[in-house]
VOGU-3710 file (C-alpha; in Angstrom, 3 decimals, decimal comma):
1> xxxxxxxxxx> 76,062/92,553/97,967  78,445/93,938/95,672  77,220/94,199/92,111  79,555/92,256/90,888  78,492/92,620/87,153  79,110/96,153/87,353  82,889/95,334/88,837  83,379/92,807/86,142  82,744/95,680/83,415  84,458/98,301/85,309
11> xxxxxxxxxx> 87,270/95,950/85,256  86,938/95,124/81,815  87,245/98,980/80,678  90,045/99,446/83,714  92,021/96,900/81,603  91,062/97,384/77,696  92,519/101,278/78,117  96,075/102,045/78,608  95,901/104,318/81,300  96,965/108,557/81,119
21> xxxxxxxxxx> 100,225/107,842/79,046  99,624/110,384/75,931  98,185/107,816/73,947  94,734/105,367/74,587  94,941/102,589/72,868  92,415/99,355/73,098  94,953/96,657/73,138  94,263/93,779/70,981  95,490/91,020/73,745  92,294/91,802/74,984
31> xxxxxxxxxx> 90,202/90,429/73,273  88,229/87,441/74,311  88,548/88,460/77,730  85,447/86,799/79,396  86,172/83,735/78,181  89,356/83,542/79,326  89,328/84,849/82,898  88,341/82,777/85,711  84,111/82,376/86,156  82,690/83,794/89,185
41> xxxxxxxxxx> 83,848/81,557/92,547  82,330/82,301/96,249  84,939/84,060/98,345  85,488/81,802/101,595  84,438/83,004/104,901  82,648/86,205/103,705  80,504/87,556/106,861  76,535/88,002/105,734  73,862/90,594/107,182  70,948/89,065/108,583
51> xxxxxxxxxx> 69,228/88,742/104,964  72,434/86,954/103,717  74,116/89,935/101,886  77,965/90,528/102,483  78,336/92,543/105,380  81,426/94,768/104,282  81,659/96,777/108,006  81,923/93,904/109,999  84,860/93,749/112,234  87,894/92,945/109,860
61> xxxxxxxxxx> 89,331/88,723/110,270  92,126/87,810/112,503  94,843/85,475/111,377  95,637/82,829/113,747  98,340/84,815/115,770  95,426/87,847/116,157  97,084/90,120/113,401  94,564/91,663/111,215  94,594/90,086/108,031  94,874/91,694/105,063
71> xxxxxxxxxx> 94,405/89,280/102,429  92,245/90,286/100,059  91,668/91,399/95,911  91,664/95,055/96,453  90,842/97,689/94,314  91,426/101,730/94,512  88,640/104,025/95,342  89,349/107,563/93,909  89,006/110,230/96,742  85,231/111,825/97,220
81> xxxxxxxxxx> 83,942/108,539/96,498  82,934/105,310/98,330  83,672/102,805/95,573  85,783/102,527/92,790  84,442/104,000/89,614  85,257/103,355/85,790  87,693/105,197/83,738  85,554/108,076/81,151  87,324/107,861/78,007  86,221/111,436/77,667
91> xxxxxxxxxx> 88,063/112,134/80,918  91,401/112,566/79,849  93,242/108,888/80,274  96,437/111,063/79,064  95,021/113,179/76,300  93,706/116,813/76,675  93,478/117,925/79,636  93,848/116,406/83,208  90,119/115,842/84,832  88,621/118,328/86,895
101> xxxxxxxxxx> 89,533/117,876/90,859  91,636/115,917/93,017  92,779/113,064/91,222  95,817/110,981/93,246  96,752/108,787/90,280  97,233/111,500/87,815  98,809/114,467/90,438  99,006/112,394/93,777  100,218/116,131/95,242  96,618/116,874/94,521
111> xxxxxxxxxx> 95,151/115,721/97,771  98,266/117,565/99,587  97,172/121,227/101,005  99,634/123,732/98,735  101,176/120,684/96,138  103,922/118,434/96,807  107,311/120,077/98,091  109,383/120,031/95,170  112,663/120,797/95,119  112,884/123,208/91,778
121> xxxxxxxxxx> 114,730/120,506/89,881  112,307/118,241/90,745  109,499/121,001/89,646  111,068/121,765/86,270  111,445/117,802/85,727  107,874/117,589/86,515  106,589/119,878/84,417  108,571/118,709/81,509  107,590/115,365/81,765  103,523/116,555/81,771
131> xxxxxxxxxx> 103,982/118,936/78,685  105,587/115,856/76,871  102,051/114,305/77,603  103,351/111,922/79,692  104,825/109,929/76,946  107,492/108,631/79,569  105,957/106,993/81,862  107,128/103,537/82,160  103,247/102,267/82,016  103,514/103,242/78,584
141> xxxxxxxxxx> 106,520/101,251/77,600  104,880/98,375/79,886  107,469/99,050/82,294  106,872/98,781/86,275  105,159/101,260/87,609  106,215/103,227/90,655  104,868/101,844/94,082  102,366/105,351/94,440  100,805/104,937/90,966  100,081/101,674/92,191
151> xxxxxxxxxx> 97,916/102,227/95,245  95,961/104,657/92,895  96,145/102,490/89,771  92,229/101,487/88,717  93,502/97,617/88,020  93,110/96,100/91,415  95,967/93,970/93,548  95,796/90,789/95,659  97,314/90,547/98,817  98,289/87,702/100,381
161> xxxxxxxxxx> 99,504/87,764/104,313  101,298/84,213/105,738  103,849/83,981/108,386  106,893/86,519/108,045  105,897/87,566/104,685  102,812/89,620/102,986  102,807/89,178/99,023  100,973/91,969/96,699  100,439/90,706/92,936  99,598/93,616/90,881
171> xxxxxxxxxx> 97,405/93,010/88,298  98,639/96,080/86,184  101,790/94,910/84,400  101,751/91,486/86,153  103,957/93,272/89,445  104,688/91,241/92,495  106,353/93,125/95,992  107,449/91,139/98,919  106,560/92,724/102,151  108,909/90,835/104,533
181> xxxxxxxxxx> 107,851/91,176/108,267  110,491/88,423/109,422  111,860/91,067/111,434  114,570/91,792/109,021  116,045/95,393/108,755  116,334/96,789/105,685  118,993/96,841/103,632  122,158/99,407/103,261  122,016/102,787/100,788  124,150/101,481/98,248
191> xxxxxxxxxx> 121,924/97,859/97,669  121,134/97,621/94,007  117,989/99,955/93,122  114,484/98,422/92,706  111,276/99,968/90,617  109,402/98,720/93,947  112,689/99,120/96,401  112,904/96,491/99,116  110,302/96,707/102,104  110,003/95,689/105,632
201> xxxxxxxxxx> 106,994/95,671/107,819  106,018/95,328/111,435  102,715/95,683/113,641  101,948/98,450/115,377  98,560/97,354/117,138  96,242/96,698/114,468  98,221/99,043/111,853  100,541/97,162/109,161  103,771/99,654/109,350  105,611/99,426/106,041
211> xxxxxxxxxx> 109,129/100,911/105,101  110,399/101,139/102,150  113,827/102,367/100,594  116,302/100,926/97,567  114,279/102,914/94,797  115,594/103,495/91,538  115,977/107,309/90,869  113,894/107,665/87,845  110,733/106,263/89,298  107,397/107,779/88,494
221> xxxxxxxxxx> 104,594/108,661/91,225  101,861/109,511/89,367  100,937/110,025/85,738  102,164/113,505/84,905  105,877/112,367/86,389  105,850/113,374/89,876  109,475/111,961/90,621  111,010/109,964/93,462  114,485/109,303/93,772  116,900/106,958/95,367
231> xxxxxxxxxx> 117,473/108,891/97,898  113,547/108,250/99,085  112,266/106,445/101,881  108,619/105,483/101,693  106,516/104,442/104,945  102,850/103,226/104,807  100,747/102,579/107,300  98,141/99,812/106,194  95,157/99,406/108,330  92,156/97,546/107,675
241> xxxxxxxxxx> 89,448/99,278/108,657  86,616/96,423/108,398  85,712/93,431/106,364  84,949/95,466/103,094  87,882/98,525/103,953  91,703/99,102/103,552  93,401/102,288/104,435  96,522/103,162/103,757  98,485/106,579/105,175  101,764/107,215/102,834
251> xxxxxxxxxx> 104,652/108,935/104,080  107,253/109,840/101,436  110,804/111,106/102,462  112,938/111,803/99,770  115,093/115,292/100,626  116,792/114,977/96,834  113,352/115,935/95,512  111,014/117,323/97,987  111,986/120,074/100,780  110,314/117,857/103,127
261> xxxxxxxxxx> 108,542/114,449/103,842  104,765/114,226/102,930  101,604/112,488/103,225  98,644/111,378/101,312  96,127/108,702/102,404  94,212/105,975/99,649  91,351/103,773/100,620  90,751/100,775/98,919  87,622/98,050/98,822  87,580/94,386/98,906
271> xxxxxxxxxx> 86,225/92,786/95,564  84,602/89,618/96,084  83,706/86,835/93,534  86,332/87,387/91,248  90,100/86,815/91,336  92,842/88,895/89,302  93,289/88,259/85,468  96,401/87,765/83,067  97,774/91,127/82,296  100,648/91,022/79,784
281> xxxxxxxxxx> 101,450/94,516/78,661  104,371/94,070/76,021  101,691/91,150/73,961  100,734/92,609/70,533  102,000/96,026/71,921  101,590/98,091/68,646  102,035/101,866/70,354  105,092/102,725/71,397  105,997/104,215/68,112  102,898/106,407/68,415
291> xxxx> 103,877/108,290/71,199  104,816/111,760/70,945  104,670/114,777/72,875  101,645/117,420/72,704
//
């Protein structure tokens, strides 16, 4: 079984730090958290080992049409590890340096052999932003965040999968993205930009194909400002591997900032026992005046 007590704290630190953003601050709307979150409830229709644990690698459920379904409360597990882990306040969250080793929500290009692509604008706009210390990036103003810093973000995200439409609610900064799979195409260049863009999605076998485009251009992909543009067109590939086990392969196509399309893949694991919690950034926000560069 998951040890869900450990989740519950990891959580707890995930969300009492402002993640990587120049400045860490404990925010005060906060506090009382465990008595104001929902108590532990039994997820439904949980497969069990043989000596009644959950058995996170059986085969993954089937909605009623036999789709693999997705829904789930999902939360990131950072590559060279099997299950999420807590943030180290001594780790750099945004101040000092940036840890040691791959690490996809701070440099997502990290886990991509040679660094991202950049074009040299997109370099020199990279580099500024990390030498500021970050101190742009909309998490920090309690802005959305970009769709990429979201698949790596620590604070987890439900998915919910019905007929013709798949719904992700983001705990971090209360986001919400409809995945429409209506069979909708998606919509011209010039539609009015999105921070999440506007996404269709079809099956290909057991593999969720998502596409993506309608981004803003000043949209962040990772911590130190890795930008995407909106010229970009995003494509994930969402599979889920077993009960306990979501994959997903991102594609990222954006020829104003990159000299070429590339890939990174996340993993994420189901959390059981526990549902999502209020997350209201801008409430008592006290720091935005503290921000400043290195």
């Amino acid at each position: 079984m998951l040890d869900w007590s450990r989740m519950l704290e990891m959580r707890n630190v995930a969300r009492g730090w402002k993640f990587g953003i120049g400045v860490l601050v404990l925010t005060a709307a906060l506090q009382g958290l465990l008595e104001a979150q929902w108590p532990a409830y039994p997820t439904p229709g949980v497969p069990n080992t043989a000596d009644g644990k959950p058995n996170l690698e059986a085969p993954a459920p089937k909605t009623a049409d036999g789709k693999p379904d997705l829904t789930g409360i999902w939360q990131f597990v950072p590559v060279g590890r099997t299950r999420p882990e807590a943030p180290r306040p001594d780790a750099s969250l945004g101040l000092g340096p940036t840890p040691t080793g791959p690490n996809q929500f701070f440099n997502i290009g990290s886990t991509v052999e040679g660094g991202l692509p950049f074009q040299p604008w997109a370099a020199e706009l990279r580099s500024q932003r990390k030498a500021a210390n970050n101190k742009d990036n909309p998490d920090a103003h309690c802005l959305p965040i970009g769709l990429m810093q979201l698949h790596t973000h620590p604070q987890p995200r439900k998915l919910i999968q019905i007929r013709d439409v798949i719904v992700i609610l983001y705990e971090s900064n209360g986001g919400l993205r409809q995945i429409f799979t209506d069979g909708r195409k998606l919509p011209p260049n010039d539609v009015q930009p999105w921070w999440y863009g506007y996404s269709v999605g079809r099956w290909d076998g057991d593999t969720l194909v998502v596409e993506t485009n309608g981004f803003r251009d000043d949209v962040w992909l990772d911590v130190e400002g890795s930008p995407l543009t909106n010229a970009a067109r995003m494509i994930e590939r969402m599979r889920r591997v077993n009960y306990g086990t979501l994959e997903t392969e991102i594609t990222v196509d954006d020829p104003k900032a990159y000299t070429k399309p590339w890939t990174v893949r996340v993993t994420h694991r189901i959390m059981l026992d526990t549902e999502l919690i209020e997350f209201v950034c801008a409430e008592n926000e006290k720091d935005a005046p503290h921000l400043v560069s290195k």
